[in-house]
N, C-alpha and C positions, 0 to 999 in steps of 0.2 A: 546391545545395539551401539552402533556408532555415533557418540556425540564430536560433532563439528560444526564448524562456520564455513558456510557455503558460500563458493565467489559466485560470481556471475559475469557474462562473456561480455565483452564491448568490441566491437565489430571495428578492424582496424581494415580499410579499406581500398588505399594507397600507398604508394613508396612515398617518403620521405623522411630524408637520413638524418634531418636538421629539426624534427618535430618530437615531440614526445608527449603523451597520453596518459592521461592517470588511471591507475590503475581501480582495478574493477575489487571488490570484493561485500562481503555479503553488513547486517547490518551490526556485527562485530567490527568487524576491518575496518570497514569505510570510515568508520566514528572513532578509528584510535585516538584521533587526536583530542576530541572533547570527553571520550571514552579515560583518557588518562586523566582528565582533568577533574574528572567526578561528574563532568557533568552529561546532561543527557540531552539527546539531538530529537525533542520532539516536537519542533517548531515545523507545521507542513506548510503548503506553499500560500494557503489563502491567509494564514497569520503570519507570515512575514510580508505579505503583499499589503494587507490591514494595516500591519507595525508600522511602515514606512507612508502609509497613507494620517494612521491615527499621530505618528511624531510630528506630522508639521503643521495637521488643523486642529487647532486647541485654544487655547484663552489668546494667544497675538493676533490670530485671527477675528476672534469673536467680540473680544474687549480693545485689545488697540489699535487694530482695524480703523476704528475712528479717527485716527491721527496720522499712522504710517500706510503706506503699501508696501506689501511682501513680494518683490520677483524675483530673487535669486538662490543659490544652492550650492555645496559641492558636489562632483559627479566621480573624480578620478578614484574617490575612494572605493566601489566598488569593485575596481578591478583587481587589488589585492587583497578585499574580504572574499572574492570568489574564490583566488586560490589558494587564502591562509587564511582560513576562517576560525581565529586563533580567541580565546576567552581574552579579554580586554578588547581585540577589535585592534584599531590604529593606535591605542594605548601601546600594544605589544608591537606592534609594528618598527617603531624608533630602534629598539635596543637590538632588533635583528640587521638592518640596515643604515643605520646611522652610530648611534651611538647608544650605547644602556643609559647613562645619565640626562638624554632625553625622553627616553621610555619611561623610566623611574619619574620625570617630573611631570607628563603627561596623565601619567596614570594616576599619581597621587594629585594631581588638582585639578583634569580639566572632568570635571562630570556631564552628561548628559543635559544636565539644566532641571533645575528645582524649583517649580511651583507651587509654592503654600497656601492650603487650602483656607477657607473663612476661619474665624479664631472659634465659630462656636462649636465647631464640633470636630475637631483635630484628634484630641484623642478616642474617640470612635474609628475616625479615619483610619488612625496609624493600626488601632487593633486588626479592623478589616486587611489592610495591606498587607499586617504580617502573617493573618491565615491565608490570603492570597500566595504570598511568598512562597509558603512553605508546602504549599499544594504540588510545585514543580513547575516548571516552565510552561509545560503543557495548557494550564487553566491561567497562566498569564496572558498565551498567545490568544486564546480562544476568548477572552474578556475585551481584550483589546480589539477582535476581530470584530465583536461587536459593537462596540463602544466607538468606533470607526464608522460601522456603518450608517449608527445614529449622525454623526455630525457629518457625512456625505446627503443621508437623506437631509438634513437640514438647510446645507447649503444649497443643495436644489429647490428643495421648497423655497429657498430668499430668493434663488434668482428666477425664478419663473413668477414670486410675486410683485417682484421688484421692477421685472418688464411689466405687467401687467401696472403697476402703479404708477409709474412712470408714463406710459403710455397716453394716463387718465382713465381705462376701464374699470380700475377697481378702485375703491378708498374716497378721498372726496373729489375726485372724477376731475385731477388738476391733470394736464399735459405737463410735465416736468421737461419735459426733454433734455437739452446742455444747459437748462440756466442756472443750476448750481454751479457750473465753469463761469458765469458770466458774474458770479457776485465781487465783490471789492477784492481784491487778491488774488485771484482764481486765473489759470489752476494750480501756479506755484506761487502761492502764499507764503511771503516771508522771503523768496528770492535760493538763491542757491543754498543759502545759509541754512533758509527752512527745509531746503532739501539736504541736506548732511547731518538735519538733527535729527531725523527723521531713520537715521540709519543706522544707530545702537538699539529701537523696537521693529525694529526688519528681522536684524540680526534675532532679536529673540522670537520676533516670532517665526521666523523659518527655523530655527530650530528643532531638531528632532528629524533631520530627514539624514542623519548621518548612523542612526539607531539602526539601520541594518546590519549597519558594520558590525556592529556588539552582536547581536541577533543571530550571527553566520555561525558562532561558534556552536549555538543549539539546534541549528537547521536540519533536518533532515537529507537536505542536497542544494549545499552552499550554492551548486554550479547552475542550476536551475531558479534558485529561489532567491537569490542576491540580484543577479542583474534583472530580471524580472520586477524585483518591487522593486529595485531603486531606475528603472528604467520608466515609473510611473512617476518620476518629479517634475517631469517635461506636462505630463496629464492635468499633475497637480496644480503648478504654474498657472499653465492655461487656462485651466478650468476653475479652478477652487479658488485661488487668489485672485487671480487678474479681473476675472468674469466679475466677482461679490465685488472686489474695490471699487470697479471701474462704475459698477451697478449706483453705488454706494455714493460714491461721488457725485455722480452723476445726478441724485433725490436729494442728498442730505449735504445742505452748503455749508461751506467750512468754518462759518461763527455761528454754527448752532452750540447754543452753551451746554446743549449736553453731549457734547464731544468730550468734554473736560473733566465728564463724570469719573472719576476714581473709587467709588463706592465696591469694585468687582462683582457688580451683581448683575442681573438681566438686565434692569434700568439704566446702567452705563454701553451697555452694546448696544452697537451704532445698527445691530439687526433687527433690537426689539424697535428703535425710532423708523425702519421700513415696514418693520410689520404692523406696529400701533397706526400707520400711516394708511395700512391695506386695511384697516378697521378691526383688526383681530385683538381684540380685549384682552385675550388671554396671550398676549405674547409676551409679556414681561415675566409670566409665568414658565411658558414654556421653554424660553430662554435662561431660565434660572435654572431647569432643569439640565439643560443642553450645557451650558458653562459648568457646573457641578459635575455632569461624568465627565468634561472636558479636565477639568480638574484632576477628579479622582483618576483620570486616566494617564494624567501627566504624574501624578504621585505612583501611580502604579509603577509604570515607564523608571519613572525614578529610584522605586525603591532597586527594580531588577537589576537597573543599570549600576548602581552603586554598588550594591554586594558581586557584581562580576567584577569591578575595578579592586576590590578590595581583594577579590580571591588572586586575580591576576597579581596585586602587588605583592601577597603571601608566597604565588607560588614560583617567583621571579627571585623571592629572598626578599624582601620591600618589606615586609610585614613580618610578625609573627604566624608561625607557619601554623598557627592552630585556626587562626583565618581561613586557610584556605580548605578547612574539615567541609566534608559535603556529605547530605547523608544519603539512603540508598534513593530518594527521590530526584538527587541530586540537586540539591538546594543547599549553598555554605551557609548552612546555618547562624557559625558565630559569626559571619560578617553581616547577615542578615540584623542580629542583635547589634551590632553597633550602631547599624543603618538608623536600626529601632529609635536606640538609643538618643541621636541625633536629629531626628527627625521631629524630636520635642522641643526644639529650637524655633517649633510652629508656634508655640507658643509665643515668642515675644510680640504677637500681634494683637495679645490682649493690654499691653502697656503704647505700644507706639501707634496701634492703627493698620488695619489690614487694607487700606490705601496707600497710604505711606508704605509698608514694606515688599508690598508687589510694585510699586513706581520703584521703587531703590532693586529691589531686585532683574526689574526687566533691564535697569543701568549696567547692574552688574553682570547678567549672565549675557546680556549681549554684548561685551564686553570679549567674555566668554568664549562663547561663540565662535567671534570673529579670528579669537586665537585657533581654536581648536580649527576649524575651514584652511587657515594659512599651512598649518602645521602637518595637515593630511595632502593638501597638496603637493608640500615640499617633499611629505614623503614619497608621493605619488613619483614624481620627480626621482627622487633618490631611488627608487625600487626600480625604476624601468631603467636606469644605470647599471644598477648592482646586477640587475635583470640579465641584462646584454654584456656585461664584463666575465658572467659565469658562461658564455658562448650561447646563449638561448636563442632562439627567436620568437619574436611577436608573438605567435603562431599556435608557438607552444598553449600560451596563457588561456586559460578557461575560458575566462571571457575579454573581449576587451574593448575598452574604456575607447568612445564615439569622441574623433576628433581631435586625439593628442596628438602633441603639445598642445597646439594652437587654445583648444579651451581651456584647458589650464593655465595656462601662459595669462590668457585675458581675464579667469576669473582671481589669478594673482595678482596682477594691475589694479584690479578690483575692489578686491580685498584690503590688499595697500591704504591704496587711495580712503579709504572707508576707517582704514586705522588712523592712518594720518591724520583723516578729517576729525575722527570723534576725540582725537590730543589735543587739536586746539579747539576743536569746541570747548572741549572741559576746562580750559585756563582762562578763553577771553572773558569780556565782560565778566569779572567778579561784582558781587554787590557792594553800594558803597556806604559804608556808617553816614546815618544820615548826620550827625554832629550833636549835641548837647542841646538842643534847642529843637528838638524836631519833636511831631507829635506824638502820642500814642500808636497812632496807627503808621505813622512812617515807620518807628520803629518795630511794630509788629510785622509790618513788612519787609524790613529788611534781614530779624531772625528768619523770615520765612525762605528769602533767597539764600539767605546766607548758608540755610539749613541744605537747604532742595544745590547750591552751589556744592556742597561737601559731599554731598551724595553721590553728586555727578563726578567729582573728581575722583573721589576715592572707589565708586565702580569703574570707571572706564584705567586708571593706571592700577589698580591695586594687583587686580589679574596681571597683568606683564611683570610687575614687581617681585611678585610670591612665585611668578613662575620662572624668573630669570635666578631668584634665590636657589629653588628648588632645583635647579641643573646645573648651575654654577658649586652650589655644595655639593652636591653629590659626586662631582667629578673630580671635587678637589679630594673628597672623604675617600675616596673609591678610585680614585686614579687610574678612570676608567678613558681610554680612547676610542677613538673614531673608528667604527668597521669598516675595515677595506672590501670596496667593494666586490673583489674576488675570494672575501671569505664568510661573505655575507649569507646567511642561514635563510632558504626562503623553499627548504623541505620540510622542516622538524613542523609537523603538526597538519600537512596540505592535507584535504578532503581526498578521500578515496572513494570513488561514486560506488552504485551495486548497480545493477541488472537494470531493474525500477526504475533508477536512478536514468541511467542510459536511457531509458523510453521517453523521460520525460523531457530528457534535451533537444532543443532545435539549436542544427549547426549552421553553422553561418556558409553556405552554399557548399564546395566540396567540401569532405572530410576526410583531411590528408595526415596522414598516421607517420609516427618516425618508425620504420622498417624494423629492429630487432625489439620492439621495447613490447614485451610480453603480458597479457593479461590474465587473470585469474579466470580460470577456466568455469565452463558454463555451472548452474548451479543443478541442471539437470543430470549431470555426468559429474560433476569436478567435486573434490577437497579443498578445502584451504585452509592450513591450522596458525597458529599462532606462533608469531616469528616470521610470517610476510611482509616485509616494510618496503617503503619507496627504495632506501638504498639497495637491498637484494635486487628489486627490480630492475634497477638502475645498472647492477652488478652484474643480470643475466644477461642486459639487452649489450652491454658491452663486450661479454664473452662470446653472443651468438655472432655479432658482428666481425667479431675477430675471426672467428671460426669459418662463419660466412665466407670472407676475402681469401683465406690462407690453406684453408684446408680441404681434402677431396673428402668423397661420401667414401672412400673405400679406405683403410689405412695400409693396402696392401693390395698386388695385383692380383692375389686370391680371391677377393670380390670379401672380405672381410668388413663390417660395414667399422664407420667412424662413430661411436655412438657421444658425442659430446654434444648435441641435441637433445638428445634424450637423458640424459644424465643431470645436466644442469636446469632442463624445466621438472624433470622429476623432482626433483628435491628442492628445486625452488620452492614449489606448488607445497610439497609438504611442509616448507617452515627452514629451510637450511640458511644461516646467516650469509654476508657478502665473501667474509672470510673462509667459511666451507667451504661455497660456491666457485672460488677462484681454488681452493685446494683441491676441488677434483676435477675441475678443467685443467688444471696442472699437469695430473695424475695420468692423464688420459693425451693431453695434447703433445706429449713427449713424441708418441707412437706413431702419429700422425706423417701422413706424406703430403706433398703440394699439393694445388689444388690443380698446376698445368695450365698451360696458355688455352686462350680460346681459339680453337683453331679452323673453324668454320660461323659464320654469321646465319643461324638459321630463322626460314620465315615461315607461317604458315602451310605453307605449301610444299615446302619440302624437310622438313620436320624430322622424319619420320627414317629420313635419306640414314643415318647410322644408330638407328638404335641398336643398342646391344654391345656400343664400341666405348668403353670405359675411358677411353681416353679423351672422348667427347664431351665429360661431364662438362668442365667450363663451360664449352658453348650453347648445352643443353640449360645450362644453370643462366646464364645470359641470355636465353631467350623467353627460358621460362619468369626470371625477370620483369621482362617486358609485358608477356602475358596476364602473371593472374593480377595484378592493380587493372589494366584494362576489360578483362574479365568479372572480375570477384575472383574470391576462392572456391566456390561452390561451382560457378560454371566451369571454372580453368578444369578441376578436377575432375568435372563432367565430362568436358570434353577431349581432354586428354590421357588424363590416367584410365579412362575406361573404354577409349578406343579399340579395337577391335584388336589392333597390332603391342598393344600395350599394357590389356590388362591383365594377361599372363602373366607380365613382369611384376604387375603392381603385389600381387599376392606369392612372389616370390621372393627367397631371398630372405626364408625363415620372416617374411612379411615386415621388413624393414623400411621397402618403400612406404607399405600401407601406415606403419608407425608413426613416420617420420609426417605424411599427410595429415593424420589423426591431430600428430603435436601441434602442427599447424593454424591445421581449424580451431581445436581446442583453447589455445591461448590467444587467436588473433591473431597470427604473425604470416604477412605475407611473404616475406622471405624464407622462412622452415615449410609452406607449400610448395614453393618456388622451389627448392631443395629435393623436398619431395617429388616431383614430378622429375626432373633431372636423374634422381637418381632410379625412376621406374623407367627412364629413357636407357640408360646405361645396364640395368640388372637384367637377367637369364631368362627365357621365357620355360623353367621347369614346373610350373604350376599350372602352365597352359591348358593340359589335358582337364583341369580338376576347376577350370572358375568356371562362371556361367555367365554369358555375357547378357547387358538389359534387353529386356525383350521390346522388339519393334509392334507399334501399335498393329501393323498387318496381324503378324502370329497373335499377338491379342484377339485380335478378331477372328480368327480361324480356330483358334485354340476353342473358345467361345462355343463357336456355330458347330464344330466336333464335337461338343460337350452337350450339348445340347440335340443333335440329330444322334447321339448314343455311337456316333464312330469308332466312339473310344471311350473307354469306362474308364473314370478317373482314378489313380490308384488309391489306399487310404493312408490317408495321414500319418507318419511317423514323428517322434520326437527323435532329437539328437540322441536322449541315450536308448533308446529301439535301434535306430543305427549301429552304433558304438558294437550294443551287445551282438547286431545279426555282422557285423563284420568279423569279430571274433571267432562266428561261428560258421562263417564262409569259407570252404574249403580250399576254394579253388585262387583264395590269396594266399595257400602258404610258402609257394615256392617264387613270389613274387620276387621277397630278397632273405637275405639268411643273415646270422649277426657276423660272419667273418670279411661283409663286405664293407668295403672303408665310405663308400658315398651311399649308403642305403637308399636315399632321398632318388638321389640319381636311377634306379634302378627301378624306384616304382613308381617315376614319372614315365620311364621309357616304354612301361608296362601296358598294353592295350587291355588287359583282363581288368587291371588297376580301376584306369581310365573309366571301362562300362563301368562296370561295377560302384564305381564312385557316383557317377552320373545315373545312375540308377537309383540310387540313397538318396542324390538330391532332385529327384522328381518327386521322389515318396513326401519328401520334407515340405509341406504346400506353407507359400509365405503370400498370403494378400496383399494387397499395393492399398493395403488403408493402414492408415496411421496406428490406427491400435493394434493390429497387428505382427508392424514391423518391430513395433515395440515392445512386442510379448515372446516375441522370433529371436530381438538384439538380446531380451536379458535372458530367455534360456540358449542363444547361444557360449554368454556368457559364461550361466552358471554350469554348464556341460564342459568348459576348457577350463573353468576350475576343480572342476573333479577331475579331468584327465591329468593336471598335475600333481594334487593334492594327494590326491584321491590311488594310484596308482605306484605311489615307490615306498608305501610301507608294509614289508614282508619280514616275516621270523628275522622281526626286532631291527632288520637295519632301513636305515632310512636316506632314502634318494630323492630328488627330481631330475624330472628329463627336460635338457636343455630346449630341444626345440619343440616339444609340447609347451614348456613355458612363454615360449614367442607366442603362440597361439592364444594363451592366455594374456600377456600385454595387450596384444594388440585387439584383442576383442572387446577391448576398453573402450577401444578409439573407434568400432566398426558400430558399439552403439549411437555414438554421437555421428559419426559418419551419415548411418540410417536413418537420424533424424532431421538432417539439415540436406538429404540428397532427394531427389523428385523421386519418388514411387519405386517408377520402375531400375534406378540405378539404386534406388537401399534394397531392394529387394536381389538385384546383383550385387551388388556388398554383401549380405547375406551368406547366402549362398556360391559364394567365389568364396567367403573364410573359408566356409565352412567344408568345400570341396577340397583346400590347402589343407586344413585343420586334417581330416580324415585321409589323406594323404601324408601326413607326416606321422598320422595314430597307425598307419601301419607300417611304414616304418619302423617305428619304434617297439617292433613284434605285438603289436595289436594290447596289449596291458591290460589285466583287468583291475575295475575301479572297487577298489574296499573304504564304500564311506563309514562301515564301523570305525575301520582303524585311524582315518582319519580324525574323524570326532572325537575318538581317545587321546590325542597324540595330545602328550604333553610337553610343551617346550622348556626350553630351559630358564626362560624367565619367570617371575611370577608377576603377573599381570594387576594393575587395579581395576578391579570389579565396577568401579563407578566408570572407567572412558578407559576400556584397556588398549586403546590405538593410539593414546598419548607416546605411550614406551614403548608400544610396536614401531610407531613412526622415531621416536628419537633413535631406534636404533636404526633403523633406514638411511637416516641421513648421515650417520657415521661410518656407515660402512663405504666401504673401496670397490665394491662388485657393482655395475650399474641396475645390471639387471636383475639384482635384489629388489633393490630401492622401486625398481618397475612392478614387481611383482607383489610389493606391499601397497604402492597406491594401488595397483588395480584392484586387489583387496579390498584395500577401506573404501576405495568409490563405488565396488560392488556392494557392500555393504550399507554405503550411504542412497546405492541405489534401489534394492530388490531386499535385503538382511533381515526383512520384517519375521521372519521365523527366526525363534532361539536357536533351533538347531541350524540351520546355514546358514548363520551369524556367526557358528562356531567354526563353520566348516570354513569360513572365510577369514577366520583369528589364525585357524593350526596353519593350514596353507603358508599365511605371511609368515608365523611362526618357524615354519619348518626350514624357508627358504633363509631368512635370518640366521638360523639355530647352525645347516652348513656351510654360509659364509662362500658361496659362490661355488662351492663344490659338487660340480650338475655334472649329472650322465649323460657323457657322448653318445653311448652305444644302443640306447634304447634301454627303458626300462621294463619294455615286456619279452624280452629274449632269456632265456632260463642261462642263462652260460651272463648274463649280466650279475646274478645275483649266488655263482659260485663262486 
């Protein structure tokens, strides 16, 4: 059987030349970029949504809540963890668009922010963390999701008792109303002054709402699940901070002395003094619980966050590269150990005070903080430059970021001001040596400021200091410069969504696609092997484009088709690099003729005025254009390729139009249906006699009520090869055509005996307009035009295939997928129009009989690996110079990835590709069932 990575279709649904779409592939692909990094993407949407709710309610909330209020955040960063949702986060971000030696300084010193737990039981703690750790991401997300929802349900329960308390219905039945506003100082106690002191434990406690960023690189679907939870900070705001403060404020006046608790237990939050207040005895309890997973959940947070910044610095070259080892859980383990390691630094809160070192630490990491916010916006800033200097638009981006500049612009003013402010807080008032003469207690007072003074200064500059060192060396060590913006990297690593993925996105009103930029084909029909990347992408939609503009569908006034469509998504799909890719559109675009002026404007209504005039294509291509974006692709196709006047053409023409449709739909691209239809406008109608047009609901109902009053006894059922064989043995096609005619094709189009007789085979062939059926119809018609190939040019030892049998076989690739995205009654005309072309060209080709012994023996020239032997079927595909090799092996392995479930026509679907490989493009014109072929 065939082992592959399956893409999935993303539904490209407008022109536009200036957009571009990420591409679609399965849950290999999509994950290259955390996939290369060791790690693994199994963050789904309710643990990054939890993640970004549990980073910013935690002990600032719960513990100094009492002193500050929490209202602000960053936002811009979202929008390039959407679309580089890269290991480090905005750590990595620097060195792609600014500078490596800010990357490097970021990464090694701004962390996420570190909580330390009570002194008594640390190392328990750290144990537990590091079986957490090593579990995977996965039992990270899902701890925190609940651990999240505890302090949600919490904060709810404070504010609905807190009205209630407040009100006076519950507790000792006091109306509080604003008079906590009304006590001595209130509401800004202390003056502006107490308002700016107030904004290094803001800073820490809105912390952690930048944790998505990190988070994106393990997500499941950056695209969905980034802006998503970080688009709940606005929720958070509102609800969880503003509501608790304001609540809070409003019961508890600002010289309650236990405001000033520092103890970090239940009895210092300012919740257990609401809840002791509602008469609940057990709050100091229940609070101690609540602060504790608050804790443990901040250590959690911490440990995850630290070993991704360590592996980022490894895998950047920052580190030793055995850091960045990850094992098959995808957990770095040895950075995990160092985290370990370090994290026993918990302890020095058995010598100083586990008051003391969370007041010094909330100095310090909001400190922090305020660096890391400035530093993402700036890059924010920098990326939507580098953005627009590579030719992008807006438009392009995954998601984006509500209200830029302007909010960014204001929450850097902001931020500023917030820096500024907390430098001179930390200098003014020093404490003053009381002098030689002072008492005990003065001077016990003035150690104490003096202490709590050094704290404050050395958290609020130490950070700016260590981090101005840290990029200043680096750049001198490293003599690393500034990225220019037009060589700024902001592909290596972007999310590639899947199928799933797609479903779960909501688009921001139209969804306007860039015209050639191709998707990884459905995963119900398509392949997609490894060696798919953005750049090929990027590589095909540039060569279709060119193609597009320059080149006609015919390379020649013989009606010879242009196949550089089909060449370049063939072998995309299978894995061909950008370099391949541009090497056999090289190959082929030599041969190529203009594409010719447009020489009529057509509309609706007269459409139809020259079909069949090759020199039309332009105008046919310029209206069809306009069409399938205002259509779809399914309607346009409906309506047009299967028109009455038209679908003769569609299935002629060795089925080149129906091809070129197929590639179309299959990868998304509304320009290659657009092509498609143009070129069924322009091609012969010699298959006319042999399609069957959709049947109208009338004959539906007549056919019906005939069936039923016994008018007509319905014929019995046949398979394609019951056909195959009764044609064979049908007399009265032998003299239809003979092999010394040069158009064979020609000849048993012209043919009225042909004609019945075909139309006769496809009455016998009964296809229902239900879904399971057209689907049991599309893959034996499949597996039927793989035997006529395969299956029929191996005779006493030599070995052929026939060229247009082989078309039959391509394109019945695309008539399954056709069949499943057409209404009923037009796949059941797909159907049956192949298949009336298809047996139309089987005799032709002197009617061939199919030998699947010798198939199934046929041994090629390679030797296969028995574990995925379509790795080296496929590499040789994309090496070869014949297209329609390369066509012949995907339809192979996608049959195979389709229906293969038996050993034996698994096999029959190996030799086939094998064979067409093994001749190197060396097909029979003449037919391979004519006996004067094979002397």
């Amino acid at each position: 059987m065939l082992e592959y990575e399956e893409g999935d279709d993303v539904e490209m649904t407008k022109y536009d030349t200036n957009q571009m779409h990420d591409i679609e592939a399965d849950d290999s692909l999509p994950h290259m970029a955390a996939e290369q990094e060791g790690l693994k993407r199994d963050l789904r949407c309710r643990h990054m949504i939890m993640i970004a709710v549990s980073g910013t309610i935690g002990t600032g909330l719960f513990l100094t809540s009492g002193k500050t209020i929490a209202i602000a955040g960053p936002g811009g960063a979202r929008e390039i963890a959407t679309l580089l949702p890269l290991p480090g986060a905005f750590n990595a971000w620097g060195g792609r668009i600014f500078d490596e030696a800010l990357s490097f300084q970021m990464t090694f010193w701004l962390p996420e922010g570190s909580t330390f737990p009570p002194w008594v039981v640390p190392l328990i703690i750290i144990i537990v963390m590091v079986g957490i750790n090593l579990a995977g991401v996965r039992t990270y997300g899902e701890l925190e999701y609940w651990f999240s929802i505890l302090k949600v349900l919490t904060i709810v329960i404070f504010i609905l008792c807190s009205i209630l308390v407040d009100a006076g219905v519950i507790g000792q039945k006091i109306k509080y109303g604003m008079n906590a506003w009304h006590v001595e100082g209130a509401p800004f106690k202390g003056g502006i002054m107490g308002f700016i002191t107030t904004l290094v434990s803001v800073g820490y406690a809105y912390e952690g709402s930048e944790m998505t960023g990190v988070t994106a690189a393990e997500s499941r679907n950056p695209h969905k699940h980034v802006p998503r939870a970080v688009n709940t900070v606005l929720i958070r705001i509102a609800f969880f901070y503003i509501m608790s403060v304001f609540m809070l404020g409003s019961i508890i006046p600002n010289n309650d002395p236990r405001l000033d608790n520092l103890t970090g237990t239940g009895q210092s939050s300012p919740f257990t003094i609401v809840f002791a207040m509602a008469g609940m005895s057990f709050a100091a309890n229940y609070m101690n619980a609540v602060i504790f997973t608050s804790i443990f959940s901040a250590i959690n947070s911490d440990f995850y966050v630290a070993t991704r910044m360590l592996l980022s610095l490894s895998r950047n070259g920052w580190a030793h590269k055995q850091i960045g080892y990850t094992n098959s859980r995808g957990v770095p383990v040895v950075a995990l150990a160092i985290v370990t390691a370090f994290s026993c630094l918990s302890l020095i809160t058995i010598f100083v005070g586990s008051g003391v070192v969370f007041s010094w630490f909330v100095s310090l990491i909001g400190s922090i903080i305020f660096q890391s916010w400035i530093l993402i916006l700036f890059l924010h800033f920098r990326f939507r430059y580098c953005w627009a200097k590579l030719g992008r638009s807006v438009k392009d981006l995954p998601y984006i970021s509500w209200g830029y500049p302007y909010g960014s612009i204001l929450a850097t003013v902001i931020g500023v001001c917030c820096i500024v402010a907390t430098f001179y807080l930390s200098v003014i008032n020093p404490p003053k040596n009381p002098g030689p003469g002072a008492t005990d207690k003065e001077i016990s007072d003035y150690h104490t400021n003096r202490d709590a003074f050094a704290r404050n200064l050395l958290g609020t500059w130490f950070p700016w200091a260590l981090s101005a060192l840290l990029y200043s060396g680096y750049k001198i060590v490293r003599k690393t410069k500034l990225i220019k913006a037009e060589e700024a990297d902001l592909d290596t690593g972007r999310f590639i969504p899947t199928d799933s993925d797609k479903q779960e996105l909501v688009t921001r009103g139209p969804l306007w696609k860039k015209l050639f930029i191709p998707q990884i084909p459905s995963k119900n029909i398509s392949l997609a092997l490894p060696g798919i990347t953005n750049l090929a992408r990027e590589t095909v939609a540039e060569l279709l484009e060119e193609n597009h503009n320059k080149h006609h569908c015919y390379f020649n006034e013989r009606g010879f088709h242009n196949h550089l469509v089909h060449a370049v998504l063939a072998s995309y799909s299978l894995g061909a690099s950008p370099e391949r890719l541009r090497a056999i559109y090289q190959s082929h675009a030599m041969e190529q003729r203009p594409i010719g002026s447009i020489k009529k404007n057509f509309t609706p209504a007269d459409w139809k005025s020259e079909v069949g005039n090759q020199v039309f294509y332009a105008s046919y291509l310029e209206f069809f254009r306009q069409e399938v974006p205002k259509l779809g692709r399914v309607e346009a196709i409906v309506k047009y390729a299967f028109d009455t006047d038209v679908i003769g053409r569609t299935f002629s023409g060795a089925f080149h139009p129906l091809i070129h449709l197929g590639y179309g739909i299959d990868f998304g691209i509304d320009a290659i249906v657009a092509e498609g239809l143009a070129m069924s406008a322009v091609t012969s109608t010699m298959m006319s006699p042999f399609v069957v047009a959709p049947a109208t609901t009338v004959e539906k109902v007549t056919t019906k009520i005939a069936s039923q009053l016994s008018i007509s006894e319905p014929s019995s059922t046949k398979t394609v090869v019951d056909i195959l064989a009764a044609i064979r043995e049908d007399h009265e096609l032998d003299n239809v055509t003979s092999y010394p005619v040069a158009i064979k094709t020609m000849d048993v189009s012209k043919s009225k005996i042909a004609a019945s007789k075909v139309q006769e085979f496809l009455a016998e062939w009964k296809v229902e307009e239900t879904i399971q059926d057209i689907d049991l119809k599309a893959k034996e018609l499949h597996k039927t035009c793989l035997l006529a190939v395969g299956g029929t040019g191996l005779r006493n030892g030599k070995v052929k295939q026939d060229f247009f049998l082989m078309h039959a076989l391509t394109s019945a690739l695309f008539v399954h997928k056709l069949a499943h995205v057409l209404p009923p009654a037009y796949a059941v005309s797909c159907l049956k129009s192949h298949l009336g072309a298809s047996l139309a060209y089987f005799i032709s080709r002197g009617r061939p009989q199919i030998d699947v012994d010798a198939l199934l023996n046929y041994r090629g020239r390679q030797t296969l690996d028995p574990s995925n032997p379509w790795l080296s079927i496929v590499k040789r595909a994309i090496d070869i110079d014949e297209v329609h090799v390369t066509k012949v092996v995907r339809s192979c392995a996608l049959g195979d990835l389709l229906y293969g479930v038996e050993e034996s026509y698994s096999q029959l679907l190996l030799n086939t590709a094998q064979i067409s490989l093994d001749l190197e493009g060396d097909w029979e014109f003449e037919g391979v069932g004519w006996r004067q072929t094979w002397e």
